[in-house]
N, C-alpha and C positions, 0 to 999 in steps of 0.2 A: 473443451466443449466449444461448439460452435452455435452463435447465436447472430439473426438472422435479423438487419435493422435498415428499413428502407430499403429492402432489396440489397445489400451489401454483410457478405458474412464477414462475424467479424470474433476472433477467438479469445474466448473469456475465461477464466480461471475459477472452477468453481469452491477454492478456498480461501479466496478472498471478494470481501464483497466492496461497493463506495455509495458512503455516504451523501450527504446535500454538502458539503465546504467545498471553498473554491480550491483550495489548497488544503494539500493533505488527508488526502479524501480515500484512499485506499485501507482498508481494512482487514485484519485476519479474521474469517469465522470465527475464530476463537473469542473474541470480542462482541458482545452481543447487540449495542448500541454505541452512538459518537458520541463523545460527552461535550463537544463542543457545537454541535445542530441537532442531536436529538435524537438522529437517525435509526430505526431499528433494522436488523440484518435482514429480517424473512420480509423487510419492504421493500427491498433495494436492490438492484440488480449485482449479476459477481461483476469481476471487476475485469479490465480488459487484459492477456494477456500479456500484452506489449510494455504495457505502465506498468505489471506487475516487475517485468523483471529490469526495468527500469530504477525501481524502486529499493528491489533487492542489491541490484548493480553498485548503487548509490551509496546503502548501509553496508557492504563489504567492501566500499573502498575508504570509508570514512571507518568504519572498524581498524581497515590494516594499519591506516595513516595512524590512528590515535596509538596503536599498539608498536607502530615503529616509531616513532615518536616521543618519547619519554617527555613526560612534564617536569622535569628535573626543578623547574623554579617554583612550586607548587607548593606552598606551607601551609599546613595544619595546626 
């Protein structure tokens, strides 16, 4: 989706929405409010393309590392 701000389109992701925090402020739909500002989803704008997959980017390489990575020193 393309959404239309000060005259500048800018491409938003309509499955994820962002809340009010300064940090970590991207949300899945699937999530209905932030538990940490309050935020509800049908208030707030979806969330900007760019930062979504930024985001994703981020948790699939912090995914691979942990999984290539063994915690071998780890006791339970």
């Amino acid at each position: 989706m393309t959404t239309k701000t000060y005259g500048i389109e800018i491409e938003t992701n309509p499955d994820y929405w962002d809340c009010e925090c300064d940090e970590w402020y991207i949300w899945s739909k699937e999530v209905p409010f932030c538990l940490i500002c309050g935020a509800h989803q049908e208030d707030q704008p979806d969330s900007r393309q760019d930062e979504v997959e930024e985001v994703l980017n981020a948790k699939s390489k912090l995914r691979s590392r942990l999984v290539a990575e063994p915690q071998s020193d780890l006791h339970f």
